[in-house]
N, C-alpha and C positions, 0 to 999 in steps of 0.2 A: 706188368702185372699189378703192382701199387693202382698206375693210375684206373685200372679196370675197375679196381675192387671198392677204390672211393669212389668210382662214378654210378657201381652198382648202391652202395650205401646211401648217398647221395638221393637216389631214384627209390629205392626203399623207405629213406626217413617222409618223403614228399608224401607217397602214399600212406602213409603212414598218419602224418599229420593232419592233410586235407581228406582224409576219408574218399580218396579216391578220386576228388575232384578237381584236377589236375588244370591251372590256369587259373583260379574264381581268384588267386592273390597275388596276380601276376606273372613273372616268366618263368619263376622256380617253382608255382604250386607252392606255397610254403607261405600260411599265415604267417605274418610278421605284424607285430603290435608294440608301439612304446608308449608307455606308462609315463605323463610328464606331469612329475609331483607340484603342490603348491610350495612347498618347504623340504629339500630335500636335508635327510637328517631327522627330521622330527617325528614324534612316535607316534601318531596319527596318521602322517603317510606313511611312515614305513609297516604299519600293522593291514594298513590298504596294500601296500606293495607286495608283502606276504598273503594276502588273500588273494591278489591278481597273479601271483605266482603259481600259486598253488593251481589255483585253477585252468592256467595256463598249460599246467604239465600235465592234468588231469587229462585236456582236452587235441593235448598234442601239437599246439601253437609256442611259435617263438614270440619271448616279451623282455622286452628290453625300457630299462627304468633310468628317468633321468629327471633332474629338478633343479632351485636356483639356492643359492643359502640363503636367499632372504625373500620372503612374502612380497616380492613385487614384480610389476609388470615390466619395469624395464630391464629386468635379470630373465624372467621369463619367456618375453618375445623370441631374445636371441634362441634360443634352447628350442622354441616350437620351430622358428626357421631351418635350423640345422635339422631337425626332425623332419620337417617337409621337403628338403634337398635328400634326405635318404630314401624316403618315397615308401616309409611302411603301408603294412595291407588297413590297417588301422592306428588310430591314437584315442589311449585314455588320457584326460587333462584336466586339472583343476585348476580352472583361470581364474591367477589372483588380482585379476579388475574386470566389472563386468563392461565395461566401456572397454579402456585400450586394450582388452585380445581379441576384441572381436575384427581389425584387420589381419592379423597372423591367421587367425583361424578362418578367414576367411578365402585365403591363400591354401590354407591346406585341404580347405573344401574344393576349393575349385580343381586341386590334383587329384581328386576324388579318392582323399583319404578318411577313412568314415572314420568319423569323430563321435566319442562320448563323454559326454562330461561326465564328470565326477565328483561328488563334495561342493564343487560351486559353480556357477553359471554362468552365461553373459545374456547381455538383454536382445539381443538377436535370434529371434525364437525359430530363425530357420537353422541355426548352428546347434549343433547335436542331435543326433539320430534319438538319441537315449539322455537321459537327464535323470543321475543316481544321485538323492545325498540321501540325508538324516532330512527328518521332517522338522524343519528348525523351529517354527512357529511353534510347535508341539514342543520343540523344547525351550523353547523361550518361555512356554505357560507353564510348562513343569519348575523350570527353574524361579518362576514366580510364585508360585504354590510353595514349593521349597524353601524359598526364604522366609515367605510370610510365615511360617509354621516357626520358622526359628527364630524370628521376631514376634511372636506371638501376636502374627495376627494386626501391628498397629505400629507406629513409630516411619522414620523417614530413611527414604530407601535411593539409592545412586548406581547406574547404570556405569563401568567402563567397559569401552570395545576398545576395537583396532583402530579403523577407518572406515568413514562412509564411502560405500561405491564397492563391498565385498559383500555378495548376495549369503550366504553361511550368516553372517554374525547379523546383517540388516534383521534377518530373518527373526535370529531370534531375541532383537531385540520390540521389535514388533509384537512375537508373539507375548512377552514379558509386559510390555505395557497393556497390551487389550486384554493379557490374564489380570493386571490387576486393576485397572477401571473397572471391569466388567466384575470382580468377585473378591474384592481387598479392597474395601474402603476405608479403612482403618491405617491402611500406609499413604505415606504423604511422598509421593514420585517426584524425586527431584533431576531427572531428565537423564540424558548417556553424556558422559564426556570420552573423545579420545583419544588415546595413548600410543598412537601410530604403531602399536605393538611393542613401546620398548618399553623395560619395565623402570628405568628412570621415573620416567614421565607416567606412567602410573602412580609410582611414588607419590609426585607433587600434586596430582588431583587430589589422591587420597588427605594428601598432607591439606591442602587449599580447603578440603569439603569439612575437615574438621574444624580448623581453623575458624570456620563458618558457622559451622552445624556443630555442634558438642554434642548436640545428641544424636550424632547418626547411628541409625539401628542396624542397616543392612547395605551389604554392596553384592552387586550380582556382575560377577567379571565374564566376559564372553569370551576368553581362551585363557593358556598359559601366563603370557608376558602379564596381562595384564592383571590376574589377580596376585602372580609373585610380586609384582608392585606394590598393588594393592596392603598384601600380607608385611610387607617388608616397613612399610608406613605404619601400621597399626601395632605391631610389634615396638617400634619406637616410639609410639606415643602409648603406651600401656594399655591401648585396645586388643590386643588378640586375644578371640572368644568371644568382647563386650559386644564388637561390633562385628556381628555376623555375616558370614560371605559364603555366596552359592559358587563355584564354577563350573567352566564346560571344559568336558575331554578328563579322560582319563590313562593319561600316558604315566610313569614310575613318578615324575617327579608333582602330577598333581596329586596324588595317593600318599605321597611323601604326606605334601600340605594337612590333605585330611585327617592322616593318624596323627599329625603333630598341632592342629587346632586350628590353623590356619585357614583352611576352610570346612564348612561344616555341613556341607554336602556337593556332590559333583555329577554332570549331569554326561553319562557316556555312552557316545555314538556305539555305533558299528561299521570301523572303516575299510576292517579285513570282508565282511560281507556287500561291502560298496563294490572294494577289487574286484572281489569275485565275479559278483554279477557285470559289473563293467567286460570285464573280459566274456563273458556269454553274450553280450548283446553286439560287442565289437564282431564275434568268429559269429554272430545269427549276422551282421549287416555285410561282412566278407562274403555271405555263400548267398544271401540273396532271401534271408530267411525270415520271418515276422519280425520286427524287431521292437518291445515296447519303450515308447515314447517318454514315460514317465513312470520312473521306481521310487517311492519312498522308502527309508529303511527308520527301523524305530530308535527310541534313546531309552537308557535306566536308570534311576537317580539313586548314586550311589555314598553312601554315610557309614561313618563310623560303628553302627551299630550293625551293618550288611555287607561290610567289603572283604571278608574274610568267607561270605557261603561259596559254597562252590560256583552254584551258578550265575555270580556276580564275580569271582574272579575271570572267568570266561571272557567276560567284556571288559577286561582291561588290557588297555593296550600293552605293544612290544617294541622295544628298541628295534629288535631283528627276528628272522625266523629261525 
């Protein structure tokens, strides 16, 4: 009798899920999708993996989430592999190179597991159905605009990121330098250096650019690691505040930074509304449904004087759901 009762259950959840359409995700009928973070742990994807969850149970699909502890491709590969041996009905993925994922991923395509990216890309423009981030460019000019305001407009300004060869940070460092050729002439751009994400070596740039430059006016960091470096250098040389700094993302511990002067404005995606939509374009390319090719989602630039309104705490990230 047990076994009846689960196989009715079983036969219940299926319809349930697939609205009926029994087979579109394989031999169970039962969308199946995993979520493979850039960083599993960090509040960025985990505020995405609360939105692709969310949305998951909304729409009656199973979503299973998995990532590497470190920003790179050779933590990541294995993780898609094992992913592509389980044979989901789909994968969301935010591939931390846009060179080396594009063989895994192209392995997964060929098992005709519909892929969307998410947050970052690869240069393979037949890899992903759907292509979701933040509009970087758009925040690389905001996070330009931002600074110059707090440099008032003039003085000499230093780029750190991660590494060349992650489409997210390229982005916005792009859009950061053509915001200020084109509408800051008054800042003197002394180029990106970077910090392969650790915040040591953030550190020493910082430490290097002063060393140099006494008067540097502004730094614009393109994630965590690297304006804590950043901060942690300026701090020790009695710059925090003199020497002003934009960053990106708003997870607990950049907000930290903000209310304690460390940086003086921050520039925040929407990664729970990435998930989301990731997950609707994966369960529209499971059942065979329109599926759009390219979703921008916006960014807010968030400061001491705004991070307390309501509708600015909304967009800041979460450890967990």
């Amino acid at each position: 009798m047990r076994k009846v009762m689960a196989a009715l259950g079983a036969a219940l959840l299926t319809v349930t899920a697939c609205g009926g359409q029994g087979g579109e995700a394989g031999g169970d009928g039962q969308i199946r999708i995993t979520l493979v973070q850039g960083l599993a742990g960090e509040e960025f994807y985990e505020t995405m993996a609360c939105g692709a969850r969310a949305k998951a149970k909304e729409l009656g699909v199973t979503l299973d989430v998995q990532g590497p502890q470190k920003f790179d491709p050779t933590l990541q590969t294995p993780i898609v592999n094992s992913v592509v041996a389980s044979k989901p009905s789909a994968m969301l993925i935010a591939p931390t190179d846009v060179k080396a994922m594009i063989a895994p991923l192209t392995q997964a395509k060929q098992q005709d597991i519909k892929i969307i990216l998410v947050d970052t890309v690869v240069e393979d423009q037949s890899i992903g159905l759907s292509r979701i981030s933040t509009d970087n460019l758009k925040g690389g000019a905001a996070a330009a605009k931002a600074l110059s305001e707090q440099v008032g407009g003039k003085g000499k300004v230093l780029v750190i990121s991660t590494d060349p060869g992650v489409s997210t940070v390229d982005a916005r460092i792009k859009g950061f330098e053509e915001e200020v050729k084109a509408n800051h002439r008054g800042i003197a751009y002394l180029g990106v250096q970077y910090s392969h994400n650790d915040v040591t070596e953030a550190s020493k740039i910082v430490n290097a650019a002063l060393a140099k430059d006494s008067d540097l006016a502004g730094v614009f960091a393109t994630n965590l690691n690297s304006a804590t470096g950043a901060g942690s250098a300026l701090q020790q040389a009695g710059k925090l505040g003199q020497v002003k700094m934009v960053g990106f993302d708003a997870g607990p511990a950049q907000v930290k930074q903000l209310k304690d002067g460390v940086v003086q404005a921050l520039i925040a995606q929407l990664p729970g509304d990435i998930g989301a939509k990731g997950v609707e374009q994966a369960v529209a390319a499971v059942r065979g449904q329109q599926v759009t090719p390219s979703i921008p989602t916006d960014a807010t630039i968030v400061t001491a004087q705004n991070v307390d309104q309501p509708e600015v705490q909304k967009v800041l990230y979460k450890a967990g759901c």
